[in-house]
Backbone bond lengths (Angstrom), bond angles and torsions (degrees), N, CA, C in turn:
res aa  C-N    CA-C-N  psi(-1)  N-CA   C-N-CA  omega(-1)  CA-C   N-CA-C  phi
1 X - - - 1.453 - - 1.531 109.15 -
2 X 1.274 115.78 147.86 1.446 116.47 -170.45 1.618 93.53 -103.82
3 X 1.347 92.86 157.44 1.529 120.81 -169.55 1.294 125.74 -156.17
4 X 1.057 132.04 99.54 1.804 156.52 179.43 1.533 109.96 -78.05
5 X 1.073 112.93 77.52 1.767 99.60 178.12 1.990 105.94 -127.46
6 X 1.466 92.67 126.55 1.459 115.56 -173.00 1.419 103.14 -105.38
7 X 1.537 94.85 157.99 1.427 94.48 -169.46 1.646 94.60 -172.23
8 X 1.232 130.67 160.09 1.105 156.09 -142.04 1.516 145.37 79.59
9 X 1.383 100.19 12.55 1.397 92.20 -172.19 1.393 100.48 -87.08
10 X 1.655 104.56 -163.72 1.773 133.06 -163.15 1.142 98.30 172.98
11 X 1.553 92.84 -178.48 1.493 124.41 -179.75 1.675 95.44 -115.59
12 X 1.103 102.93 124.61 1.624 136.09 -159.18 1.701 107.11 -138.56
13 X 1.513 118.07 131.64 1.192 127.86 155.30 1.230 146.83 -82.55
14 X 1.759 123.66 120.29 1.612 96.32 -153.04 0.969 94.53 -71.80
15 X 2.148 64.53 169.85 1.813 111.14 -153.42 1.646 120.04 80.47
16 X 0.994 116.87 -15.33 1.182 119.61 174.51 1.645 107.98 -63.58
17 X 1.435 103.49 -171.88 1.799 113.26 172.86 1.557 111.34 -125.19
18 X 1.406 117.99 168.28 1.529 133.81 157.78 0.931 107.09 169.94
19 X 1.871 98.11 162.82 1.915 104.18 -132.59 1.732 75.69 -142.05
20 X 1.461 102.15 107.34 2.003 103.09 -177.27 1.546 90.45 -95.90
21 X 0.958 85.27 174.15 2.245 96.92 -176.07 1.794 88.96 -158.49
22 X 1.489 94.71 140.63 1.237 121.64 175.81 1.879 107.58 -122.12
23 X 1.675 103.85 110.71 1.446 101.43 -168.79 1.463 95.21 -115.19
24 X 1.325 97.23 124.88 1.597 104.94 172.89 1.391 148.14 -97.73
25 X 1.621 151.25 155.15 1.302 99.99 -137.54 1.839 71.88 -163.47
26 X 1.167 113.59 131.82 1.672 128.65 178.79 1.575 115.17 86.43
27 X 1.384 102.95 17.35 1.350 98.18 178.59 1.433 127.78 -154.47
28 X 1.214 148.95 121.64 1.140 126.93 -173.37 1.668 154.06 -43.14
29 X 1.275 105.97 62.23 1.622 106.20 -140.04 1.593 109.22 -27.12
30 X 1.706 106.75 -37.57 1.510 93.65 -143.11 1.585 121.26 -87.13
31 X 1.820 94.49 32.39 1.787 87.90 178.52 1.601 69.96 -131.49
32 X 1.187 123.20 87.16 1.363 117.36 140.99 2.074 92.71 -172.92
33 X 1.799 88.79 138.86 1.297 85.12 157.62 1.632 120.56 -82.39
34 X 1.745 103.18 175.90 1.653 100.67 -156.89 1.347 79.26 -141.73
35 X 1.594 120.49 165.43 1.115 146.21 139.89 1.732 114.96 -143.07
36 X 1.607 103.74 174.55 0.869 144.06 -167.78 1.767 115.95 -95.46
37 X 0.874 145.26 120.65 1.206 159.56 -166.98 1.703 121.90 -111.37
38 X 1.301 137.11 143.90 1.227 105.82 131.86 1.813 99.27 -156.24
39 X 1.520 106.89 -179.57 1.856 132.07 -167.25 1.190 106.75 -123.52
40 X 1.133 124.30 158.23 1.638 149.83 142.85 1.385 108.69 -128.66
41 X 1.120 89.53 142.84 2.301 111.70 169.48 1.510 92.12 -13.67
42 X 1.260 107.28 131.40 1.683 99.99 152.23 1.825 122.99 85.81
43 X 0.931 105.29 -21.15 1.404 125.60 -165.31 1.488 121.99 -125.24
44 X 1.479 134.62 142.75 1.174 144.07 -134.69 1.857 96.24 -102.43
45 X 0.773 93.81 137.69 1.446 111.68 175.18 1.813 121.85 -25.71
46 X 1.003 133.75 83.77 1.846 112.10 -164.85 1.400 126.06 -103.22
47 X 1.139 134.28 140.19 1.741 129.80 -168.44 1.335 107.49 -79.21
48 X 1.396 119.28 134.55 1.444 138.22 -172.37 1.752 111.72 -82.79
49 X 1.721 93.36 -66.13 1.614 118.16 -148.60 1.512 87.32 179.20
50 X 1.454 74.54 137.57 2.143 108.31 176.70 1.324 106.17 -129.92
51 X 1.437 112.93 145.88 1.754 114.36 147.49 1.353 100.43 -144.36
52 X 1.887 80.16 166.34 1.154 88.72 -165.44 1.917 119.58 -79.58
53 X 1.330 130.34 -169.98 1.090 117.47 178.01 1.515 109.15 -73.18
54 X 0.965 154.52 -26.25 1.802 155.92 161.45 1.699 114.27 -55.76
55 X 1.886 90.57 -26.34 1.779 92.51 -165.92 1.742 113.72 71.96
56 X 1.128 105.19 32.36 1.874 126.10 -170.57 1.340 101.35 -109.41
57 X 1.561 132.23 -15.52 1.494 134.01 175.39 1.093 110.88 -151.26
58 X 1.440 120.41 149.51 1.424 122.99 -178.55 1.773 108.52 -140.23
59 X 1.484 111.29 158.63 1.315 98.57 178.57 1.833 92.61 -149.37
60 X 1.387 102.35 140.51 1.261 109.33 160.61 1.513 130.45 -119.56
61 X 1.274 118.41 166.61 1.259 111.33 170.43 1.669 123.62 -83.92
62 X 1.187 114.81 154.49 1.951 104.01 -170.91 1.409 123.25 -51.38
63 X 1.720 89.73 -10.87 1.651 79.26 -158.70 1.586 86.31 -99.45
64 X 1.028 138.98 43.25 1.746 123.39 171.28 1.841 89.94 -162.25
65 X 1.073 118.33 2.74 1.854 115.84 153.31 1.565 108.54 -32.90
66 X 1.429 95.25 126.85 1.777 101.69 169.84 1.422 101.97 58.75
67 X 1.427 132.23 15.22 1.619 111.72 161.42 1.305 109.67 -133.80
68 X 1.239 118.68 -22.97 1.817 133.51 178.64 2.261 100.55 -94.88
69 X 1.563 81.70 142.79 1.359 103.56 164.38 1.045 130.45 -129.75
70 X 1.258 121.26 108.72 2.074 110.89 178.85 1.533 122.61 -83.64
71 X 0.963 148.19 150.20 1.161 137.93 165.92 1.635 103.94 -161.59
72 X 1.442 98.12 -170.40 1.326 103.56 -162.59 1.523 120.28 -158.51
73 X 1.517 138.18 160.00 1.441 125.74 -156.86 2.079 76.62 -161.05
74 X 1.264 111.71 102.19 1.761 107.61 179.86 1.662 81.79 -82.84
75 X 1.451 128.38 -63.58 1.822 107.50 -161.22 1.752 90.00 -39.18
76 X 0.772 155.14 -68.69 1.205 135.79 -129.16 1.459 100.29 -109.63
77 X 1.231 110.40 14.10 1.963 119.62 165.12 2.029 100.90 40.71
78 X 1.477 91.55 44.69 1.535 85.74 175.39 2.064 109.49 -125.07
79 X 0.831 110.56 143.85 1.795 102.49 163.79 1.489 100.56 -115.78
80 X 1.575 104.44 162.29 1.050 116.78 -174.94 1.470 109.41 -129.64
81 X 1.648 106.34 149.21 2.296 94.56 166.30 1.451 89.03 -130.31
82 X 1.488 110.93 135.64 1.109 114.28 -172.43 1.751 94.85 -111.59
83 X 1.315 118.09 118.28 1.577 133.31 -166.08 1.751 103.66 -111.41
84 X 1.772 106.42 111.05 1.280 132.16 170.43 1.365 118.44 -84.92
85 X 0.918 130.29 -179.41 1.517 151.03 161.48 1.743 101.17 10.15
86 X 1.497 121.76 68.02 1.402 132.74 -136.94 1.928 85.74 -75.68
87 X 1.234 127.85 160.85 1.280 127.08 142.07 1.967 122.43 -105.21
88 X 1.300 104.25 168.10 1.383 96.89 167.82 1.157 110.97 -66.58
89 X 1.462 132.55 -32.79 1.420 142.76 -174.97 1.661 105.13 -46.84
90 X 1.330 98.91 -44.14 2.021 111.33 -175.89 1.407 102.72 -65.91
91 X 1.355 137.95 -7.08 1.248 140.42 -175.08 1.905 94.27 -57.39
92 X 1.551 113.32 131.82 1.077 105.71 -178.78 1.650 101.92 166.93
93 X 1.635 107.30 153.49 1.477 101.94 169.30 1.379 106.36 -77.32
94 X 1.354 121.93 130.85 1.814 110.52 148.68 1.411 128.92 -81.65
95 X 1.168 111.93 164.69 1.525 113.12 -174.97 1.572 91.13 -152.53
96 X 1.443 116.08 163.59 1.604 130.32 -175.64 1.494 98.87 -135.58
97 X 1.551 122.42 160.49 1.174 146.43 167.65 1.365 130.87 177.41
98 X 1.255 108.68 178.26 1.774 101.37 177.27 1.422 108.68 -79.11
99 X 1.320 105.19 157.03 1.454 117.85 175.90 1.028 109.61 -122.58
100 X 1.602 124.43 173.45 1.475 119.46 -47.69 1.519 122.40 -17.12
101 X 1.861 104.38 -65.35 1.105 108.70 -161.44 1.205 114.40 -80.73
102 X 1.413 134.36 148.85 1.591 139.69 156.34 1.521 107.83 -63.71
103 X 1.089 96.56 66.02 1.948 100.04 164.10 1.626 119.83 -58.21
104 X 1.131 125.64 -38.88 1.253 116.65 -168.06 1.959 113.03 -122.75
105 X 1.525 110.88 159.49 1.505 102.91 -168.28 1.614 111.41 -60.68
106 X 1.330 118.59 157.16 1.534 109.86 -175.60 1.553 119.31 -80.24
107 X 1.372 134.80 149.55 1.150 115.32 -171.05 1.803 116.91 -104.32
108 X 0.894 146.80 -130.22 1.092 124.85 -157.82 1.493 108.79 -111.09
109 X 1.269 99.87 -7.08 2.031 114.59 -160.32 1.527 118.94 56.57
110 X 1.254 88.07 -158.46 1.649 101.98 -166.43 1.448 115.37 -146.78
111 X 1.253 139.17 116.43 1.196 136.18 -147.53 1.766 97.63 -76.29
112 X 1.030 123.82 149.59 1.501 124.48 149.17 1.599 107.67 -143.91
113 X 1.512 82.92 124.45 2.171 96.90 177.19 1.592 95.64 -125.95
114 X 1.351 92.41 142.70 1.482 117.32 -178.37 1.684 96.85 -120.69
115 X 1.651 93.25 135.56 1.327 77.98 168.23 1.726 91.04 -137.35
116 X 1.851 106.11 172.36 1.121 123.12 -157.16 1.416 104.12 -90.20
């Protein structure tokens, strides 16, 4: 059975950092690309940061340019987002998966709150 479980967040002050990791588990991470996700109350799911399956391309969304990092470790079937100069705005659950498509069920995320 496949399994997506993220983990690193906190409660962080902006500008601060944190480094979430998504470790994956029944599946071969390293032929699939992955991204990064995240939610607030009320609101639809939104894409962060992707790479590709090699970790040879990356893409972010505008609003985390120059402060988010994706990367990736397949022996250890884990991705990582490495989160800079945090805003309250980044306050949000994350979640990870393959990209484009959401192939697999979502896992529970990882809280990250920023506060001002």
């Amino acid at each position: 059975q496949v399994q997506l479980v993220e983990s690193g967040g906190g409660l962080v002050q902006a500008g601060g950092s944190l480094r979430l990791s998504c470790k994956a588990s029944g599946l071969t991470l390293s032929i699939y690309n992955m991204a990064w996700f995240r939610q607030t109350p009320g609101k639809e799911r939104d894409f962060v940061a992707a790479i590709s399956w090699s970790g040879g391309s990356t893409d972010y969304a505008d609003s985390v340019k120059g402060r988010f990092s994706i990367s990736r470790d397949n022996a250890l079937d884990t991705v990582y987002l490495q989160m800079n100069s945090l805003k309250p705005e980044d306050t949000a659950v994350y979640f990870c998966n393959t990209h484009p498509q959401m192939r697999f069920n979502w896992g529970q995320g990882t809280q990250v709150t920023v506060s001002s």
